[in-house]
N, C-alpha and C positions, 0 to 999 in steps of 0.2 A: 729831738723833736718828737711830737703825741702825731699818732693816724692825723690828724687834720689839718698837720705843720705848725704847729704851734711849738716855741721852745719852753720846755718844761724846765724846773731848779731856778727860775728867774724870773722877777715881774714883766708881764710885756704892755707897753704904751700901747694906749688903744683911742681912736678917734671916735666921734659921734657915728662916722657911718660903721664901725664895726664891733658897737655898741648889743645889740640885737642879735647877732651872731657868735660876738664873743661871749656874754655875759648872759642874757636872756634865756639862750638854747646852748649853755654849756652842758657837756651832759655829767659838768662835777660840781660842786659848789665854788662859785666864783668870791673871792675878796676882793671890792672896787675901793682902791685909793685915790683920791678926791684930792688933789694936789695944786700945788701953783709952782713956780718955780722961785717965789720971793717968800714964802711961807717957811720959816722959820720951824715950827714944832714938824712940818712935814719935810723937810731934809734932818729931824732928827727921828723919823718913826721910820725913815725910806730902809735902813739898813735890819730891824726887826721884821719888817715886809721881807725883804729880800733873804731872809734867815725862815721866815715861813719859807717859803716859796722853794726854798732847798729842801727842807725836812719832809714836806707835806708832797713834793711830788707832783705824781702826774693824781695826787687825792684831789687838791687842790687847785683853782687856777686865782694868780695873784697878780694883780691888773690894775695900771694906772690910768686915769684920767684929768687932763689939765683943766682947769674950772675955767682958767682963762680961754682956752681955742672951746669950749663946749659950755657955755654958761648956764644957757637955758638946763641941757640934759643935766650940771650938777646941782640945780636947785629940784629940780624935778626928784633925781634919785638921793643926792646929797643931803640937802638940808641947809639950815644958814649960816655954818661956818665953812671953813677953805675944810680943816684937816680933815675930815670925816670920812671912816672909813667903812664901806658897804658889803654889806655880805649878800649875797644872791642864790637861792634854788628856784631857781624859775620864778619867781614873784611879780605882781605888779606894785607899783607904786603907791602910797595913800592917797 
C-alpha cells in the first residue's frame, strides 16, 4: 500500500464517490478503465491493465470504473463506448 492506503501492483475499483479523490487529486497519473462486467473486449484488456499496474507501480495508478453502478460519470469522462480507457493529470472534462 502507497502513504494514502491505496494498494499499488493492482487495479483498484473505484465508485463515483471516490472518483475526485482517486483520480482528479491523484498526485500520479491515473489510467480510468471504463468497464461493464458483460463487455467482452474489457475482460480481454482487464489482464494488460493489471500488467501495467505491476510494472508501472506506485508511477502509476490503474483504476476501474463500472459504467453500469456510475453511468452518468462514464459518459461525462468516458465517452460512447463501454471499453474506453482514460488517462488523467489532473484534467477537466470537454
Amino acid at each position: 500500500m502507497n502513504e494514502t492506503g491505496m494498494e499499488v501492483n493492482k487495479p483498484m475499483t473505484i465508485t463515483e464517490g471516490e472518483f475526485q479523490r482517486v483520480v482528479l487529486e491523484s498526485p500520479v497519473p491515473v489510467l480510468v478503465d471504463f468497464w461493464a462486467p458483460w463487455c467482452g473486449p474489457c475482460r480481454m484488456v482487464a489482464p494488460i491493465l493489471e500488467q501495467l499496474a505491476v510494472e508501472y507501480g506506485e508511477r502509476l495508478r490503474v483504476v476501474k470504473l463500472n459504467v453500469d453502478e456510475c453511468p452518468e460519470l462514464a459518459q461525462r469522462w468516458g465517452g460512447p463506448g463501454v471499453e474506453v480507457a482514460g488517462f488523467s493529470t489532473t484534467r477537466s472534462p470537454s
